[in-house]
ZAMARGU-4260 file (C-alpha; in steps of 0.2 Angstrom, whole numbers, plus 5000, padded with zeros to 4 digits):
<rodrens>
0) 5066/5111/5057 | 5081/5117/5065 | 5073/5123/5078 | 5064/5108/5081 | 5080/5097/5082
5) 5088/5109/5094 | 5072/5105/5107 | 5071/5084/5104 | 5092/5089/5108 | 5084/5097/5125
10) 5074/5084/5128 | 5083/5066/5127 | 5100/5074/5131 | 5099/5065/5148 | 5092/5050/5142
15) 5078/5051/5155 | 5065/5046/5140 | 5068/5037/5123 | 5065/5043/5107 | 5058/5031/5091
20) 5061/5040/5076 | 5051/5027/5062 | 5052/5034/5045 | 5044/5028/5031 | 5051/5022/5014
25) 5071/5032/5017 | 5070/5044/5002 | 5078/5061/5001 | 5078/5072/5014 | 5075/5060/5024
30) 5092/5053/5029 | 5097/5070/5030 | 5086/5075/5043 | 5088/5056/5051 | 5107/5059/5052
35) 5103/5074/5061 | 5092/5068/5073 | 5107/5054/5077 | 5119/5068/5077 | 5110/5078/5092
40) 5101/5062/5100 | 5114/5047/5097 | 5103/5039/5109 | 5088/5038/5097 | 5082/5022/5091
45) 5076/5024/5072 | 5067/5013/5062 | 5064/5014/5043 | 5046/5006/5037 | 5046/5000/5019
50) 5028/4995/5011 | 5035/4996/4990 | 5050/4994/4981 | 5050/5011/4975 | 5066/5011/4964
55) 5059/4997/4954 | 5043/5006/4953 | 5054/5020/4946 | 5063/5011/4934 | 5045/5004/4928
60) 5039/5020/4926 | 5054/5026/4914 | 5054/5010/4904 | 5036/5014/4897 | 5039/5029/4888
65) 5054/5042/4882 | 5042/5056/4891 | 5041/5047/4908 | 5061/5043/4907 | 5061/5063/4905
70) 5049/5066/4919 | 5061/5054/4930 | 5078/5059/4927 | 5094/5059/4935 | 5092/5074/4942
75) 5074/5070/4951 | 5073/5064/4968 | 5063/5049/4961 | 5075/5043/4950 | 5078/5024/4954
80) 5096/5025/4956 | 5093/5042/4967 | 5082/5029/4978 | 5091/5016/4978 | 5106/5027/4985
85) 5096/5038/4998 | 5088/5022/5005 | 5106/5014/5007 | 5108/5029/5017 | 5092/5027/5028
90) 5098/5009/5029 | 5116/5014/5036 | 5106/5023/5049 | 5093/5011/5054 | 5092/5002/5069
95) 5079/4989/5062 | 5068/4988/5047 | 5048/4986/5047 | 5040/4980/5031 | 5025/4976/5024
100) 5024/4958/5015 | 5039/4945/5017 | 5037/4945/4999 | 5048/4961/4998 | 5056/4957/5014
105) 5070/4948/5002 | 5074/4965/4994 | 5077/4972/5011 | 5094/4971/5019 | 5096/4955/5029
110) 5107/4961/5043 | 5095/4974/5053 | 5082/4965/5064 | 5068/4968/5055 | 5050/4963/5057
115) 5032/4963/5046 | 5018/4976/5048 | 5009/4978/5034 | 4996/4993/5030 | 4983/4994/5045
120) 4968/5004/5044 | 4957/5010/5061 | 4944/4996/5064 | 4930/5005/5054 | 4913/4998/5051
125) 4908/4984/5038 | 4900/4991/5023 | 4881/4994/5021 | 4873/4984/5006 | 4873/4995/4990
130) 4856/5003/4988 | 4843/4993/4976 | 4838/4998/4960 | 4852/4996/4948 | 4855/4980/4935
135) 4872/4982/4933 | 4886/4973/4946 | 4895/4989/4952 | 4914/4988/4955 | 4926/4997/4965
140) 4941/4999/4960 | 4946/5015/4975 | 4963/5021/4971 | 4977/5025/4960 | 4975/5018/4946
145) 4993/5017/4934 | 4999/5005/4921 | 5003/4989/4931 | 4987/4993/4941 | 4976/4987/4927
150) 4974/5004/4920 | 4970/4994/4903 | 4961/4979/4910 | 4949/4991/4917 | 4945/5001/4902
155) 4941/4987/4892 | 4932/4977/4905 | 4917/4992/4905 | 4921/4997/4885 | 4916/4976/4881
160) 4904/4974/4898 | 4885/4984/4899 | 4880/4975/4915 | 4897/4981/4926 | 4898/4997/4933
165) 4915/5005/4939 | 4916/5015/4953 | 4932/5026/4956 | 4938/5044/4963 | 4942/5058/4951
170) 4959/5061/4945 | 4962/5041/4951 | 4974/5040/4933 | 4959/5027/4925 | 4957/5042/4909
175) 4942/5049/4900 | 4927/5038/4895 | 4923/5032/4879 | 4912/5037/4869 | 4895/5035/4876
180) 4903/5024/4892 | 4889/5028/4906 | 4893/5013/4916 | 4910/5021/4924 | 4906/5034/4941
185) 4918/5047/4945 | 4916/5049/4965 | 4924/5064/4975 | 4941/5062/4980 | 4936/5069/4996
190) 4923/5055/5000 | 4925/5045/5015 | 4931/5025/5010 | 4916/5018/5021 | 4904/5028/5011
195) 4914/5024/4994 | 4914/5006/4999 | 4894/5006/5002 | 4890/5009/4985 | 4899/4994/4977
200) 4896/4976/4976 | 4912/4971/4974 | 4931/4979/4975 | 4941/4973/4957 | 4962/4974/4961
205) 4972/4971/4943 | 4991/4971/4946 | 5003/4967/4933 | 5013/4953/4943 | 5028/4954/4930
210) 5033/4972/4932 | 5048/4979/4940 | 5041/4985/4957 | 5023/4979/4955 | 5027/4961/4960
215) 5031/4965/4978 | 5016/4980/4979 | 5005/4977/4993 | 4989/4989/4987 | 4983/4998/4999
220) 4965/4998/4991 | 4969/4977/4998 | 4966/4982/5015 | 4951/4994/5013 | 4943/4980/5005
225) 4945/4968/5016 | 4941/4981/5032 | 4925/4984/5021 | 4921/4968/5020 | 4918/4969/5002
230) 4920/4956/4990 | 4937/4955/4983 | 4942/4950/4965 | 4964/4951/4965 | 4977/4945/4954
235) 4986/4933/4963 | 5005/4940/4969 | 5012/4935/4982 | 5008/4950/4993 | 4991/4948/4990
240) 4990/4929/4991 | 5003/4933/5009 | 4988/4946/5015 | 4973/4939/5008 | 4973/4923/5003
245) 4959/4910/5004 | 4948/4927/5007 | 4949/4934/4990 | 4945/4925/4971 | 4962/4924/4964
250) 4964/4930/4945 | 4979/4922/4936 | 4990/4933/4928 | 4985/4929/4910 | 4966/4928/4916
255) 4956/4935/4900 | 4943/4948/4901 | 4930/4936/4900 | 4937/4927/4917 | 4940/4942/4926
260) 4920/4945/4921 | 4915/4928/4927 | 4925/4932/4943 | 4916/4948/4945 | 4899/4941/4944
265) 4904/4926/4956 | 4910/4934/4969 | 4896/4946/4970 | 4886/4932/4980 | 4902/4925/4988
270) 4903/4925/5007 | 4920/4932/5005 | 4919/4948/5010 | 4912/4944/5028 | 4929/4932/5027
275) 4940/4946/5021 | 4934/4958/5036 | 4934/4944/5050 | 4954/4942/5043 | 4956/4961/5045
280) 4950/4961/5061 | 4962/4950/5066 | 4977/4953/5058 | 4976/4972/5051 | 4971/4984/5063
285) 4982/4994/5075 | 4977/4985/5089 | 4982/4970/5082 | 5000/4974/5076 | 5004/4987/5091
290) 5011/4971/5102 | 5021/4967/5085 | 5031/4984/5083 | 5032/4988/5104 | 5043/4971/5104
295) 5052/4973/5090 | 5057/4990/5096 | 5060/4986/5114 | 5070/4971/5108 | 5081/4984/5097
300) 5082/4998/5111 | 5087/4984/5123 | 5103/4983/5110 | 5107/5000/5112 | 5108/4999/5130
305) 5090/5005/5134 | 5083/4996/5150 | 5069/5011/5152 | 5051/5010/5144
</rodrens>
């Protein structure tokens, strides 16, 4: 890595080209290596890009259990207070800010110019209708899957629920099955999202809107959805309502088991997914940000001096 840095040195020391150094989320090494980077190219023009707030995510995590305070201690980079101090860091050597919802654009410092680019995914195709021959309603649920992602909601929806099916990658945190539970699917991690997507009816997105962390989470299982053009059962947070609303059927936090049911089977004849991907093509792809970050760093680099693309 040294090496490296000595050659970007090379290169920008006569500020014939610029260099964007946009890094994600600020934790250790990070500003460590950013600081370099400013030390050998004061020139460069960095940008941190913040999609979570991890150190209320962290402090989440350690409330729920003695073995997960142990797992995240004081001496682990993922402790909350280490975050909170190695993002201060990134923040002291920030030019600007990126982040993904406005919704956790008020945790963000408010005196870098900053500007919102959420999760983008490549265009994609739509989804291809689930094949025939099964009597169940099956569910996505693509992704990690923790505590305040519904973790429990999920388990009890196919424990109480014969005519559901969940779909979901192995290893994804959902647990073992029940006793004779044959309507949850275990896919391959390793399976493209398009082809995950095309053998569900509808994606199901549980978040606990009261934790520490999880109320700002954007997921980015969100956005596959919606470039999917799945039907999209969500809890409704203000990420998800900022993102995707009037595109998704919005569950109440308190929503019972028997509602997010009802939801499930409603949406699965809903013309929301084709609204969800026309919204994603739109709004979420790169094509449709790029405009967005190229101003928002031209703008910065023009405070630093920089009149040269």
């Amino acid at each position: 890595m040294t090496r490296r840095i000595g050659e970007l040195a090379s290169r920008y020391a006569k500020g014939t080209d610029r260099l964007i150094v946009w890094v994600s989320k600020g934790i250790a090494p990070l500003p460590r290596l950013v600081g370099e980077i400013r030390r050998v190219v004061p020139s460069a023009v960095v940008i941190v890009d913040l999609d979570d707030d991890d150190a209320g995510l962290a402090r989440a995590f350690r409330a729920r259990s003695l073995s997960n305070a142990f797992k995240l201690n004081p001496l682990r980079v993922m402790h909350p207070l280490r975050i909170e101090a190695s993002q201060q860091r990134s923040f002291l050597l920030a030019d600007g800010l990126t982040y993904a919802t406005d919704a956790l654009r008020r945790r963000l410092p408010a005196n870098l110019p900053a500007t919102l680019i959420p999760h983008t995914r490549a265009e994609g195709r739509e989804r291809l209708p689930p094949a025939a021959g099964s009597d169940r309603v099956r569910i996505g649920a693509f992704g990690t899957i923790r505590a305040h992602k519904g973790q429990a909601v999920l388990q009890n929806l196919i424990a109480t629920y014969q005519d559901v099916e969940l779909f979901t990658f192995q290893g994804s945190g959902m647990g073992a099955p029940g006793p004779g539970q044959d309507n949850w699917t275990e896919i391959s991690p390793d399976t493209p999202l398009e082809e995950a997507y095309d053998l569900v009816d509808v994606a199901l997105i549980v978040m606990d809107a009261t934790s520490d962390g999880g109320d700002v989470q954007l997921p980015a299982k969100l956005i596959d959805a919606m470039k999917a053009g799945v039907p999209i059962v969500a809890t409704r947070t203000d990420p998800i309502d900022e993102i995707a609303g009037g595109v998704y059927l919005p569950l109440d936090q308190h929503t019972t088991l028997e509602e997010i049911h009802a939801a499930v089977m409603a949406a699965v004849t809903s013309d929301r997914g084709h609204a969800a991907r026309e919204r994603f093509l739109r709004e979420l792809t790169p094509s449709a940000l790029a405009s967005t970050l190229i101003a928002h760093i031209t703008q910065i680099s023009q405070g630093k001096g920089h009149t040269h693309d």
